[in-house]
C-alpha positions as CSV (number, residue, x, y, z in Angstrom):
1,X,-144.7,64.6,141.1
2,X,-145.9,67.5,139.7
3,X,-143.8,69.5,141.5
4,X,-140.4,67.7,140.4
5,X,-141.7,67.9,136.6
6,X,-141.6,71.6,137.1
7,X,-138.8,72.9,135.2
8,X,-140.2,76.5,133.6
9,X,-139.1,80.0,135.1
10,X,-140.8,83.5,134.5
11,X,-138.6,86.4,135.3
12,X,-141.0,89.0,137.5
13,X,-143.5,85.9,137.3
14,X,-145.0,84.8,140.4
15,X,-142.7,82.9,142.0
16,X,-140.0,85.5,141.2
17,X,-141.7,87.7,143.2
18,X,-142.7,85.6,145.8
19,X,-138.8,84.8,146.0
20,X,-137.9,88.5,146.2
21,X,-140.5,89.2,149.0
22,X,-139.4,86.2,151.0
23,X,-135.6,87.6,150.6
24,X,-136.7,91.2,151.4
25,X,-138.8,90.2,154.5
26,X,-135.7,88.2,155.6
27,X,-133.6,91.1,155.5
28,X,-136.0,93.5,157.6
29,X,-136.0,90.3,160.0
30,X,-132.2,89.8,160.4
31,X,-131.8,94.0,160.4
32,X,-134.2,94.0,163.4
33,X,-132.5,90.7,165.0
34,X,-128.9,92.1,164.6
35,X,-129.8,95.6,166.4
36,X,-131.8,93.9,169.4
37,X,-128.9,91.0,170.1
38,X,-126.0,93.8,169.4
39,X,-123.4,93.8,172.3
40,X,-125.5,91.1,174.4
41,X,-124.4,86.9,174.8
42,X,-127.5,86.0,172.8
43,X,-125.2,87.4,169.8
44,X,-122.5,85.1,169.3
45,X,-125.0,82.2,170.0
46,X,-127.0,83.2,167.0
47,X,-124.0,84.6,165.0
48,X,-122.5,80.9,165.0
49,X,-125.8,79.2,164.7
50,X,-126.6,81.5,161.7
51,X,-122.7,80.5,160.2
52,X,-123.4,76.7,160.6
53,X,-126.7,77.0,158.9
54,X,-125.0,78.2,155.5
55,X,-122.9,75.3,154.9
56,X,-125.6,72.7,156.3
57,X,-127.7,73.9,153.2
58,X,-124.9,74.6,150.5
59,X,-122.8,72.2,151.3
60,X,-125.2,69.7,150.5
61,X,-126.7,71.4,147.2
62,X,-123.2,71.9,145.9
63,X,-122.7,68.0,146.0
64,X,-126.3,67.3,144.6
65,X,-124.3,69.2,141.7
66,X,-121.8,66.5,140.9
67,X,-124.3,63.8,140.4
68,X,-124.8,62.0,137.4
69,X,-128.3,63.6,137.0
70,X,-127.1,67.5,137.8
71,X,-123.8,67.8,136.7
72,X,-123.0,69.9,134.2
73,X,-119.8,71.7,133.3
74,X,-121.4,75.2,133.0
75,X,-122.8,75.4,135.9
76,X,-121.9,72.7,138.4
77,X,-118.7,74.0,139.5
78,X,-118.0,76.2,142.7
79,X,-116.5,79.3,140.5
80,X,-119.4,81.7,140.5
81,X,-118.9,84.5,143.1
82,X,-121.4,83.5,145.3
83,X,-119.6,80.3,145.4
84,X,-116.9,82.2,147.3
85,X,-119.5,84.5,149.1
86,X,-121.2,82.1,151.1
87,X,-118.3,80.3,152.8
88,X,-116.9,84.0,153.6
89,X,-120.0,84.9,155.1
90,X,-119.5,81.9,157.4
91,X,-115.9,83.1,158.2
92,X,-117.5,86.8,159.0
93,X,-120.3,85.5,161.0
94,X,-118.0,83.6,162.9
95,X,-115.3,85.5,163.5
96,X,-116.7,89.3,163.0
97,X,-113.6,89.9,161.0
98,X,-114.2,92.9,159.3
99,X,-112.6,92.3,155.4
100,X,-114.8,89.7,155.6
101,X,-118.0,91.1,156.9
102,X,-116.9,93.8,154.0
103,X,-116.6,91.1,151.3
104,X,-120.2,89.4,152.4
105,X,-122.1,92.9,152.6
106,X,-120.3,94.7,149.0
107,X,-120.6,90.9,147.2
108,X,-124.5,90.6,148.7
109,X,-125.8,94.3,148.6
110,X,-124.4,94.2,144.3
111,X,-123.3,91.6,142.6
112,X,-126.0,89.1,144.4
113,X,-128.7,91.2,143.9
114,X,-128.2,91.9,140.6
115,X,-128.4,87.6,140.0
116,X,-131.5,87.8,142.3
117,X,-133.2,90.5,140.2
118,X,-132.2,89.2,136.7
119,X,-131.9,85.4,137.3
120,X,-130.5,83.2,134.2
121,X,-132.6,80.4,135.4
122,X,-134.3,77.7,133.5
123,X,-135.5,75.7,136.7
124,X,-138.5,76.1,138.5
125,X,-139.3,75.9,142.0
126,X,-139.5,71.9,141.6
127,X,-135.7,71.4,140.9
128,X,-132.8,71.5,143.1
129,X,-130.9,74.1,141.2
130,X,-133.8,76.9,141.5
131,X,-133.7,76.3,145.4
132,X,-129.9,75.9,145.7
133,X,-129.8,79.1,143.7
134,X,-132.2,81.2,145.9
135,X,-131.2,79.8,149.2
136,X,-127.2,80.8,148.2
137,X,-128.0,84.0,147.5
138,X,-130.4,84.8,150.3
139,X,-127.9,83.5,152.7
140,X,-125.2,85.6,151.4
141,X,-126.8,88.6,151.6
142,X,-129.1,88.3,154.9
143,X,-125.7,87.3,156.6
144,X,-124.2,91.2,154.9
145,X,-127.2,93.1,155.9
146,X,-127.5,91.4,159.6
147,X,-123.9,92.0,159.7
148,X,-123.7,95.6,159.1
149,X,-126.9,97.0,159.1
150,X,-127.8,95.2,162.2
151,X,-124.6,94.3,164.0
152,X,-123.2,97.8,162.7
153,X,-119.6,96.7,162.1
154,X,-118.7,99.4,159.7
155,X,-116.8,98.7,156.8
156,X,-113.4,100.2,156.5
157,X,-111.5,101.5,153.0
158,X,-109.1,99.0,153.9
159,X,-112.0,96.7,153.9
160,X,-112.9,97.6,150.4
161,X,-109.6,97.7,149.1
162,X,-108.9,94.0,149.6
163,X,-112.7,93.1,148.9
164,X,-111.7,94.9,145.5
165,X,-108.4,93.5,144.7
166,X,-110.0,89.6,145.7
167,X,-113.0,90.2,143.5
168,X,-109.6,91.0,140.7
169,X,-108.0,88.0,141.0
170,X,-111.5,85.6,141.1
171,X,-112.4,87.4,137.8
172,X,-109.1,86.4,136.3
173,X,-109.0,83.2,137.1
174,X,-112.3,82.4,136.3
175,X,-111.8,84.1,132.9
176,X,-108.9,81.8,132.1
177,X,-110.5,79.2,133.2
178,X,-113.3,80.1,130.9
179,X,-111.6,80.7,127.8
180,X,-109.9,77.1,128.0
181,X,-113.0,75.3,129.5
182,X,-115.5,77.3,127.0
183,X,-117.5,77.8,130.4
184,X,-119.2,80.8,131.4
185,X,-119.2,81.2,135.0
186,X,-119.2,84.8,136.4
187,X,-120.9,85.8,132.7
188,X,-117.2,86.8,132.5
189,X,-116.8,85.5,128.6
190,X,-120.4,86.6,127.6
191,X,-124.0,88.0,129.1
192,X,-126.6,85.7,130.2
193,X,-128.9,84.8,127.3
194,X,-131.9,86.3,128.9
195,X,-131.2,89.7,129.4
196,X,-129.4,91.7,132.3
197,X,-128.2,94.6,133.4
198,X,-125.1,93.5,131.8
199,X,-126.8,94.4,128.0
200,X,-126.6,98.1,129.0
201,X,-123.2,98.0,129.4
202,X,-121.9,97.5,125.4
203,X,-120.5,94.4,124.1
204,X,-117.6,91.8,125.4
205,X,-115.0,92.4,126.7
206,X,-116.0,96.2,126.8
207,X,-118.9,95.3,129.2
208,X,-116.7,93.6,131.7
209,X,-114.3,96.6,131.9
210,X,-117.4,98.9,132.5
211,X,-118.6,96.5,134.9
212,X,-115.6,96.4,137.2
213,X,-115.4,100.3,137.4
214,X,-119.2,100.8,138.2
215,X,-118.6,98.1,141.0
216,X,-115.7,99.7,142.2
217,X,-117.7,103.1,142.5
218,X,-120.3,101.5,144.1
219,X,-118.6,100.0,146.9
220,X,-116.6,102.8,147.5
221,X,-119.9,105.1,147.5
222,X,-121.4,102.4,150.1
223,X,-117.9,102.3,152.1
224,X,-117.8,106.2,151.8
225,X,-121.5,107.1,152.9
226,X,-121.3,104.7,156.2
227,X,-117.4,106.1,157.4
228,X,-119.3,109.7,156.7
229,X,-122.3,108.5,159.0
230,X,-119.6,107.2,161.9
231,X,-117.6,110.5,161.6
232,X,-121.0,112.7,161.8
233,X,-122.8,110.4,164.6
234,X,-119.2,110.6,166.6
């Protein structure tokens, strides 16, 4: 009972950091996994097993949304990008395609750590929403970094470029949809009121303009630095 009541969250607290170990010691895990099952039968076993797991958690916590006693218009709906993320990391674990391992690992490695660093919480570790939250994004990421840091399929520019121009069209959608729901989903129409890295960034809608080009140079540093490691290694 006491557990359920909880409904308080600290940001670099102790259950923030015990949620950021558990996600980091995950990722050495599935790094190490990915590079000892590489090229063997074992892999596609544990690439599908690892794709069914995802929905068998978030499928459930997404309906757990649409209760009476969860829903909410701000935040119930499937529009944040990790919304998106997670079934496309089922499609790239499934299928190895590589726009989608792309997608999983740019979407995880930025955008999801970013929410994981500087969470706009106000659930603890007794509510649904604080685990549906953590368990989403740990998914999404540990399927990236298992995919390409432990499988080794490299992203390609044409991987990025339709990672880029998909991440385009979500933002404006969503912002439409924002702007007639008075949502805030993506933090597309405002920042989160706790503080992010979003405040160093000026104010709306400068701050999503900014944002978008510092993504797009980060992904295409990430895409750049691993086609420079296959060129140099060949």
């Amino acid at each position: 009972m006491l557990a359920a009541q909880r409904t308080d969250f600290v940001s670099f607290g102790l259950v923030h950091q015990a949620m950021l170990a558990v996600f980091l010691l995950g990722c050495i895990v599935l790094v190490m996994l990915g590079r000892s099952l590489r090229g063997s039968r074992a892999e596609d076993r544990f690439n599908r097993c690892f794709a069914l797991a995802i929905p068998l958690f978030t499928v459930p916590m997404q309906v757990l949304q649409f209760t009476p006693a969860e829903w909410d218009l701000d935040t119930s709906l499937p529009f944040q990008i990790c919304d998106i993320a997670w079934m496309v990391a089922v499609f790239a674990l499934w299928t190895r395609r590589g726009w989608a391992v792309a997608a999983t690992w740019l979407w995880g490695l930025t955008l999801t750590v970013q929410g994981m660093v500087t969470p706009d919480l106000a659930s603890g570790w007794g509510a649904p929403r604080f685990w549906m939250f953590w368990g989403m994004h740990w998914l999404i990421v540990w399927s990236g970094v298992y995919l390409v840091w432990g499988l080794r399929i490299v992203p390609t520019w044409r991987d990025f470029r339709v990672t880029f121009v998909f991440t385009a069209v979500w933002a404006a959608s969503v912002m439409v949809f924002n702007g007639a729901a008075g949502t805030n989903y993506g933090y597309l129409n405002g920042k989160p009121g706790g503080g992010s890295a979003l405040d160093l960034l000026g104010p709306w809608p400068a701050y999503v303009v900014t944002e978008v080009l510092l993504v797009a140079a980060l992904w295409a540093t990430m895409v750049g630095l691993w086609r420079w490691r296959e060129r140099a290694s060949a």
